[in-house]
N, C-alpha and C positions, 0 to 999 in steps of 0.2 A: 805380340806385335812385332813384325818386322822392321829392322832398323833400316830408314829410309824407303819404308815402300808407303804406296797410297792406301788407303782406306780400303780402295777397291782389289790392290791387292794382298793387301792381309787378309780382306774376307774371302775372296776364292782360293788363298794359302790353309787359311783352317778348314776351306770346306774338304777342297781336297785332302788335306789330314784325318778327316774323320768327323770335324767339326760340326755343328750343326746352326744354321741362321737362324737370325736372333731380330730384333725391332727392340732400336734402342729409341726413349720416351723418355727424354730429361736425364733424369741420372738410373732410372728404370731400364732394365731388359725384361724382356719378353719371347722365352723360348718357340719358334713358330712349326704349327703342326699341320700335316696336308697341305704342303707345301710345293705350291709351282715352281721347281727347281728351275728352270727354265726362265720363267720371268724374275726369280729373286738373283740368277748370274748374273741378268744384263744388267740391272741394278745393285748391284753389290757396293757399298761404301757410299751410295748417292741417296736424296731423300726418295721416300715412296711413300703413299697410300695405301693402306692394307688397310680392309676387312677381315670382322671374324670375329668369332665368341669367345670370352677366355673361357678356359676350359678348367681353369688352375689358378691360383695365383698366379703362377710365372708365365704363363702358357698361356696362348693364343694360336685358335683355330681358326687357320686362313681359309674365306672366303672367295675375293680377289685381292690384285697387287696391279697398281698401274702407276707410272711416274709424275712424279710433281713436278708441275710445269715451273719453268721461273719466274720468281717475279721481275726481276729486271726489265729496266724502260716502262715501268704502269705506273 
């Protein structure tokens, strides 16, 4: 974790390190495989919807990824 940065940028900080995206599920990760790099940027540290089979325990193979709307104002 970087000190003082958002969610969003600690996770494009480890991707670009080498890091790999993850789908975190209570106090669960979940390492993600076949991976729309592209759609897990714009969403990086925000919530999202992902499909996919795990594959693993830890692992889950992505399907799709689209973003969760807010609830706010319903």
């Amino acid at each position: 974790m970087l000190s003082g940065a958002t969610d969003t940028e600690c996770a494009r900080y480890c991707i670009a390190h080498q890091g790999t995206y993850v789908l975190l599920v209570g106090d669960r990760l979940y390492m993600l495989q076949n991976q729309p790099g592209h759609m897990l940027d714009a969403l990086a540290g925000k919530k999202a919807r992902i499909t996919g089979a795990l594959v693993g325990k830890d692992v889950l193979e992505v399907d799709s990824v689209s973003p969760v709307q807010s609830q706010a104002g319903r």
